[in-house]
C-alpha positions as a LaTeX table, in Angstrom:
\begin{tabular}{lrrr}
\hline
Residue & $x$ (\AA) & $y$ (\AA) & $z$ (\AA) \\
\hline
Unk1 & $-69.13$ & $-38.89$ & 68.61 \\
Unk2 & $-69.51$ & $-39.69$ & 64.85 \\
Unk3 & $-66.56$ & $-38.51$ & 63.67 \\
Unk4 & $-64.46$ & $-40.62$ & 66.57 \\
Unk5 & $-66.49$ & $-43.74$ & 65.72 \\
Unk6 & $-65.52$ & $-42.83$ & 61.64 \\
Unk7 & $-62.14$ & $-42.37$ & 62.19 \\
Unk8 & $-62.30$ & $-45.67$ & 64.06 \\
Unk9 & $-64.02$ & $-47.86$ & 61.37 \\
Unk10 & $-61.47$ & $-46.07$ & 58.98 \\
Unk11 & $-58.13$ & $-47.29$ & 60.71 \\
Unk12 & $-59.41$ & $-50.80$ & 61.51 \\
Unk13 & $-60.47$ & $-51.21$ & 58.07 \\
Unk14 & $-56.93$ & $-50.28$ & 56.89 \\
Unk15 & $-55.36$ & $-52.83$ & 59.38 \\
Unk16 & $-57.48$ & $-55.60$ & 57.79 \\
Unk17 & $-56.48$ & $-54.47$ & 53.99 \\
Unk18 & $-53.02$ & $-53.96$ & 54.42 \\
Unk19 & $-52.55$ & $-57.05$ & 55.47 \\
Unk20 & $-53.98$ & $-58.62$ & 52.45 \\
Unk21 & $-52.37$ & $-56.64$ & 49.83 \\
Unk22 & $-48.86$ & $-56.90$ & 51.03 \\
Unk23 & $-50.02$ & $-61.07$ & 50.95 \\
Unk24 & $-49.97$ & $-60.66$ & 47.63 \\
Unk25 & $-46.65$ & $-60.09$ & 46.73 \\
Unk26 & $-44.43$ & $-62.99$ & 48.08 \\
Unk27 & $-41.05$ & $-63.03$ & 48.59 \\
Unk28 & $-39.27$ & $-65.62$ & 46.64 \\
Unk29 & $-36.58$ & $-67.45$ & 48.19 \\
Unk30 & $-33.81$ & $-69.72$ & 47.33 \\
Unk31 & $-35.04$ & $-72.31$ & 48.98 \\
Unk32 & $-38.26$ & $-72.15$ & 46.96 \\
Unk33 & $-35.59$ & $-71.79$ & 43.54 \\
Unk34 & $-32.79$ & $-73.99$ & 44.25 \\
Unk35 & $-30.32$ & $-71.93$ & 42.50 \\
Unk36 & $-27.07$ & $-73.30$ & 42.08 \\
Unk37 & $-23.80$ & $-72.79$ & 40.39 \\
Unk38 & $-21.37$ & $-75.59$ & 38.91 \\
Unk39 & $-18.24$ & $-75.80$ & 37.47 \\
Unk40 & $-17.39$ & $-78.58$ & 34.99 \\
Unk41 & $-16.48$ & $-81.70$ & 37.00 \\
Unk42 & $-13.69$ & $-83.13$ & 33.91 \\
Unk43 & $-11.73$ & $-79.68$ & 34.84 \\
Unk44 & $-11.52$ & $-80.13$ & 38.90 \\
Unk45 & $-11.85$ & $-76.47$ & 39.54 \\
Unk46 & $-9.44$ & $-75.35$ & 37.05 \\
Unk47 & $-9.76$ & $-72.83$ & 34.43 \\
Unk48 & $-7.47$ & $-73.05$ & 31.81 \\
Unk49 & $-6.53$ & $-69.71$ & 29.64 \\
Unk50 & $-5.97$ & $-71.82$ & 26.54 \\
Unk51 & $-9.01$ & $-73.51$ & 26.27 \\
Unk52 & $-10.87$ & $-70.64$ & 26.79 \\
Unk53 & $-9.26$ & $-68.77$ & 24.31 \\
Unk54 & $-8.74$ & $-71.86$ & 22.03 \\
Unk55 & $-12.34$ & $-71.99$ & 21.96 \\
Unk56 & $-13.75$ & $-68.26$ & 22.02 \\
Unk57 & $-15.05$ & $-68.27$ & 18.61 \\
Unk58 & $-16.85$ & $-71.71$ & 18.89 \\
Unk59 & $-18.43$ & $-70.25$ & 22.11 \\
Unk60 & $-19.45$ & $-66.94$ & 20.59 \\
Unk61 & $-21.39$ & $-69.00$ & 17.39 \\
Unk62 & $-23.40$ & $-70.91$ & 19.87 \\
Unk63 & $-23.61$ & $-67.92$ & 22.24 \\
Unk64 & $-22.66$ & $-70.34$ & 25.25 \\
Unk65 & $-19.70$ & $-71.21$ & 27.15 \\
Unk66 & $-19.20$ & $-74.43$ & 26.38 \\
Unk67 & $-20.42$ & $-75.97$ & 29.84 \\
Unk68 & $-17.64$ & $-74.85$ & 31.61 \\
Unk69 & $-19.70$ & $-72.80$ & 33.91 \\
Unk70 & $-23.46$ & $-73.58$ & 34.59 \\
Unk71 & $-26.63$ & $-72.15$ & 36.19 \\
Unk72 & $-29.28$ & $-74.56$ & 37.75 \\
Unk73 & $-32.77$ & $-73.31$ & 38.79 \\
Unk74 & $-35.94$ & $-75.20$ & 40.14 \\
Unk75 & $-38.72$ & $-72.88$ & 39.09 \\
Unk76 & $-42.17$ & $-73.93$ & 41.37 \\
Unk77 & $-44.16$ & $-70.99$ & 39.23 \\
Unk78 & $-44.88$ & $-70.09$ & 35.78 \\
Unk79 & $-43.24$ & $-67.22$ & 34.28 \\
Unk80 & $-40.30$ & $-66.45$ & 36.87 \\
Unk81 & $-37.99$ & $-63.77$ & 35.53 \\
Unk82 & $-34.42$ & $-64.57$ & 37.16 \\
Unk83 & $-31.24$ & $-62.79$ & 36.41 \\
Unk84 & $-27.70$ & $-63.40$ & 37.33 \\
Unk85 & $-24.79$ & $-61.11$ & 38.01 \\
Unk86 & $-21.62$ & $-62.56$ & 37.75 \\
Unk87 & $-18.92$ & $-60.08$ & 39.37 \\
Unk88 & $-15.75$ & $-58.86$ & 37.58 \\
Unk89 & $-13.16$ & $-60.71$ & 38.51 \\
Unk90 & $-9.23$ & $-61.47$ & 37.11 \\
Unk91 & $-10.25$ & $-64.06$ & 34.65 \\
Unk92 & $-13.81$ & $-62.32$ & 33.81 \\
Unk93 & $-15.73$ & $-58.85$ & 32.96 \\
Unk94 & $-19.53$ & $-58.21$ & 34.42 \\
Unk95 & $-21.44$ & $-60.60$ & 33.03 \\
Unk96 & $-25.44$ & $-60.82$ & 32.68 \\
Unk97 & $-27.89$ & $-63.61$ & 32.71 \\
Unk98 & $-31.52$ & $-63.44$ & 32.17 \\
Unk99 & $-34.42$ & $-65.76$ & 31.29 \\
Unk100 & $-38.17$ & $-66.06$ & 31.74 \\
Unk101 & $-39.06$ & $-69.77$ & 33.08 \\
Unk102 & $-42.07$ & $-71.45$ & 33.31 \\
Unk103 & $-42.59$ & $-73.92$ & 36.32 \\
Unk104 & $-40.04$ & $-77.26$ & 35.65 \\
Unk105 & $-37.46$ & $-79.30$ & 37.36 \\
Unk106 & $-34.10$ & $-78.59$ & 37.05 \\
Unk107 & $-33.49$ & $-75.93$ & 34.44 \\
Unk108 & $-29.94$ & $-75.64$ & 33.65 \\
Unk109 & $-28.67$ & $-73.47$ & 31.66 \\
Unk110 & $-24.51$ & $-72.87$ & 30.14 \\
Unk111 & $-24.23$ & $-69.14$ & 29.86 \\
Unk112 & $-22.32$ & $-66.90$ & 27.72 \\
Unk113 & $-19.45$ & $-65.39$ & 30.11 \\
Unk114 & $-17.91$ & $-62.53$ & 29.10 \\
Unk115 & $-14.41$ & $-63.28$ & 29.78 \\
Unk116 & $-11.26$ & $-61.01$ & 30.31 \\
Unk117 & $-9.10$ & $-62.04$ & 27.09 \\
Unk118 & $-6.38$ & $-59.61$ & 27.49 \\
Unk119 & $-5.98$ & $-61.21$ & 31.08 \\
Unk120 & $-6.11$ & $-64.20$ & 30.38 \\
Unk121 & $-3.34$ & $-63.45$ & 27.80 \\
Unk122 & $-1.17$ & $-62.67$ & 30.02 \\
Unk123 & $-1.41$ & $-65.09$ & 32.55 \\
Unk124 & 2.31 & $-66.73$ & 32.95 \\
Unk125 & 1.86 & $-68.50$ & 36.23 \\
Unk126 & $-0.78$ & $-70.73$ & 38.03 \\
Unk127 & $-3.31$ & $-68.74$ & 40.89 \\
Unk128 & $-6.62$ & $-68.31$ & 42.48 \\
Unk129 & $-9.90$ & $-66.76$ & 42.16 \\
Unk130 & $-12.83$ & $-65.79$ & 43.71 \\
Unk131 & $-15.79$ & $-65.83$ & 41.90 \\
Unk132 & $-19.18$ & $-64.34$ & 42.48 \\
Unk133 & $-22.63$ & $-64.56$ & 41.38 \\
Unk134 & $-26.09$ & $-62.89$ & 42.65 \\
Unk135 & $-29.37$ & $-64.29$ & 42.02 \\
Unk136 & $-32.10$ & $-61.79$ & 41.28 \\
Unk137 & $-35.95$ & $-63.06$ & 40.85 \\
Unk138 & $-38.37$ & $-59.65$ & 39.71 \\
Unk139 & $-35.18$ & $-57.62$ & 40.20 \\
Unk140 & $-34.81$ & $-58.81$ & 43.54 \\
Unk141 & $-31.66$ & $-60.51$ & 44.87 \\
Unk142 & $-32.53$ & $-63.82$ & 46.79 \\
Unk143 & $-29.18$ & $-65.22$ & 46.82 \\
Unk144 & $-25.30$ & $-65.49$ & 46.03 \\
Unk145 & $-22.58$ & $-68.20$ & 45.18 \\
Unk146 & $-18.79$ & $-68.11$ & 45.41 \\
Unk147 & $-16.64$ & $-70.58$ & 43.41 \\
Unk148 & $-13.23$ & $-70.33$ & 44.71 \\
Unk149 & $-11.27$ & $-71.98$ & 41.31 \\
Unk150 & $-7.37$ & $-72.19$ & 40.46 \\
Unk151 & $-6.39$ & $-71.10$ & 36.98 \\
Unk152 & $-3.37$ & $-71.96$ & 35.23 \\
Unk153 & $-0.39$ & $-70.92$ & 32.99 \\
Unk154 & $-1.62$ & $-69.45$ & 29.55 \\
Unk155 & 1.25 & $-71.50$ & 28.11 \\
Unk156 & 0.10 & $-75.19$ & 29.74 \\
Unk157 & $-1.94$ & $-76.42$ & 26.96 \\
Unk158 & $-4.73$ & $-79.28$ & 28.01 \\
Unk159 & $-4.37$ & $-82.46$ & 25.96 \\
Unk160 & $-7.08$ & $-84.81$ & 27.39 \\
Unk161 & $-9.88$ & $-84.81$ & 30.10 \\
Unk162 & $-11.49$ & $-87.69$ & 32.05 \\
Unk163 & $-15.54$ & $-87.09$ & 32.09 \\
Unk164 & $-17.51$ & $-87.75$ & 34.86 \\
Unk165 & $-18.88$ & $-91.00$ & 33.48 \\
Unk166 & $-15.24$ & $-92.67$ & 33.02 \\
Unk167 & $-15.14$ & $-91.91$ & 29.44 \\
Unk168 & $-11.60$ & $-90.30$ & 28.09 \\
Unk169 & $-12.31$ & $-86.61$ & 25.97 \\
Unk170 & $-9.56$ & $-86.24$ & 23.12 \\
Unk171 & $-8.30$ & $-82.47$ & 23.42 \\
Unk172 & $-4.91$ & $-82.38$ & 21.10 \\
Unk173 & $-6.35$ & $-80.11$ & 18.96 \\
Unk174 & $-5.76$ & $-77.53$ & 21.35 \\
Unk175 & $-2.31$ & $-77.58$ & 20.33 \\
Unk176 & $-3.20$ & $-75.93$ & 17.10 \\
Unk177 & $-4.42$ & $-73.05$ & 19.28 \\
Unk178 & $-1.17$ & $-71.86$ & 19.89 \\
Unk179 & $-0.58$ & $-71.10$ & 16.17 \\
Unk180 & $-0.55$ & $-67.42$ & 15.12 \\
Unk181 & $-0.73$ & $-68.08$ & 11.25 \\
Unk182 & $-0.97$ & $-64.25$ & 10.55 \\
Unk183 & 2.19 & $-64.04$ & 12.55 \\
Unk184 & 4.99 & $-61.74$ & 10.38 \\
Unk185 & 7.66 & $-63.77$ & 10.97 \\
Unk186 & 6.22 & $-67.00$ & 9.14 \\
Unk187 & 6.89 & $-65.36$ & 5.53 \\
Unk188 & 10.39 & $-64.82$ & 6.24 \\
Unk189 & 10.82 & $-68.78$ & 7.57 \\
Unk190 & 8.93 & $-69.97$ & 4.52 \\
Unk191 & 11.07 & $-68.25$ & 2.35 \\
Unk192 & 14.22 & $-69.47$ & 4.51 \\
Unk193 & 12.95 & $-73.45$ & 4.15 \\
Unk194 & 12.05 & $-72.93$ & 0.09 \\
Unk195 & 15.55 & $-72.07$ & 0.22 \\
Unk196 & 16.87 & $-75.07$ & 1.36 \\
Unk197 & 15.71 & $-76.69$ & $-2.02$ \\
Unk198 & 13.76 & $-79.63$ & 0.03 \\
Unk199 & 10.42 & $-78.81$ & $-2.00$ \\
Unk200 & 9.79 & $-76.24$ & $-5.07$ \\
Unk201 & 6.46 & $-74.41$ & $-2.98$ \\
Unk202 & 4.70 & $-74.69$ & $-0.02$ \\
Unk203 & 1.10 & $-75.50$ & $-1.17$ \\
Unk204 & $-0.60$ & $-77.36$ & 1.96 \\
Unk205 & $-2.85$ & $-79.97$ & 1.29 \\
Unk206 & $-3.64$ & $-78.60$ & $-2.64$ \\
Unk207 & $-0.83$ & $-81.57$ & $-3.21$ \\
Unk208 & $-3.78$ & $-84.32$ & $-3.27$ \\
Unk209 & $-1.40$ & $-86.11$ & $-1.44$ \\
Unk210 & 0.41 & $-87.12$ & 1.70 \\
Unk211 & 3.85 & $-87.20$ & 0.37 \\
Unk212 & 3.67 & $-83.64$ & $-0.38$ \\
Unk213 & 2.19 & $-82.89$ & 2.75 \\
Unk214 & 5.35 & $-84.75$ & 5.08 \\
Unk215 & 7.63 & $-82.97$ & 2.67 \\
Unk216 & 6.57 & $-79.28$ & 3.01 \\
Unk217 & 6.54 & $-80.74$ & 7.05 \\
Unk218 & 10.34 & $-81.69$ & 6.88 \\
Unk219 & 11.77 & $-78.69$ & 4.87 \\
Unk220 & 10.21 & $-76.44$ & 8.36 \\
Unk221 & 11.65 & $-79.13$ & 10.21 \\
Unk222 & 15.47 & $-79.63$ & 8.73 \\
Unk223 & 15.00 & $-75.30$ & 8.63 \\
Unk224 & 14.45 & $-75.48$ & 12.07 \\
Unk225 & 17.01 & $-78.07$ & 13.01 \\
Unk226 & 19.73 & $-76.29$ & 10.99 \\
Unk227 & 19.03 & $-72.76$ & 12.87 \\
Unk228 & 19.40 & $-75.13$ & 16.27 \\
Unk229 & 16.33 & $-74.93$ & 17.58 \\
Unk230 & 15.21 & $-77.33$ & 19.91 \\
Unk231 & 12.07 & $-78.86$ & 22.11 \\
Unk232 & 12.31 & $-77.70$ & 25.55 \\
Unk233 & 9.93 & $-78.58$ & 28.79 \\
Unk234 & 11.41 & $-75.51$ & 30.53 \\
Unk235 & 8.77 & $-72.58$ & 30.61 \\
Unk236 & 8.69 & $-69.45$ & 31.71 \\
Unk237 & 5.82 & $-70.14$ & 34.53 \\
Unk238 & 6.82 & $-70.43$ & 37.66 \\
\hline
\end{tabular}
């Protein structure tokens, strides 16, 4: 009789801990986080390969992605450790997110993606993708996003953006993207337009001047004209 009433203390006394330990270990939700994924409004859900690649090295100093893509979180405790998987995808590798937060309001943060270069590259004509990201809080996924985005022609170079506020973003710089300076054709052209006895040397902007600048400009362009090359709005994208 004293064992039965032992073993019956014993499992009535495990029904009331287990209870109480498993009540310590919550399971976070999204609702409770509030994650969220954005893509830059000036852009409307287009990525463009030459921005991207325009500006790889400027993202790589700051160790961000310029803004294009960002993560928003709503921690409600102190010390949340949150990582986010974004999925390979045609314009991206596997790419990793982590950070500690303390308890705030609307934590957003632009992260370093860890995009496909050699893809974008190559990309000659305008698409879709798909992509993906999982939300883990203590190694524990509590949610996923999708952004379903177009993506354009490597060769369509953005000039100019309209911001969300109204106000108008200069981009013509980007042009200057385009230009391969270590290309081994340029010698060879140089050489072609000193020929044309225009200008003596090409010496950039060691001239002090802008004279000598719009000079060394119009022997490549009277090299160029001669050798009948000409603008064209016809690309290969189609």
């Amino acid at each position: 009789m004293k064992k039965f009433l032992f073993k019956t203390v014993i499992i009535i006394l495990l029904g009331v801990i287990t209870p109480i330990a498993m009540a310590t270990t919550p399971t976070k939700t999204n609702k409770e986080l509030n994650f969220n994924v954005e893509f830059d409004y000036s852009f409307e859900n287009t990525i463009y390969p030459s921005l991207i690649l325009g500006l790889s090295n400027y993202s790589a100093k700051i160790n961000q992605s310029f803004g294009l893509i960002s993560y928003t979180f709503d921690p409600q405790e102190s010390d949340c450790k949150l990582k986010v998987v974004l999925e390979q995808s045609t314009v991206n590798k596997r790419t990793f997110f982590q950070e500690s937060l303390i308890a705030s309001n609307d934590t957003t943060f632009s992260p370093m993606i860890n995009w496909d270069y050699e893809s974008l590259k190559n990309m000659n004509s305008p698409g879709n993708v798909d992509l993906t990201f999982a939300c883990f809080y203590n190694n524990t996924e509590i949610d996923h996003k999708n952004l379903r985005l177009n993506y354009r022609s490597v060769n369509e170079c953005i000039y100019g953006i309209i911001n969300e506020d109204g106000t108008y973003t200069d981009l013509k710089w980007m042009f200057g993207a385009y230009v391969n300076e270590d290309h081994p054709k340029i010698d060879n052209i140089l050489q072609d337009a000193l020929k044309t006895g225009l200008i003596n040397s090409f010496i950039g902007y060691q001239g002090n001047s802008e004279e000598s600048i719009l000079q060394q400009v119009f022997a490549l362009w009277y090299l160029l004209q001669s050798k009948g090359v000409k603008y064209s709005s016809i690309t290969g994208t189609v």
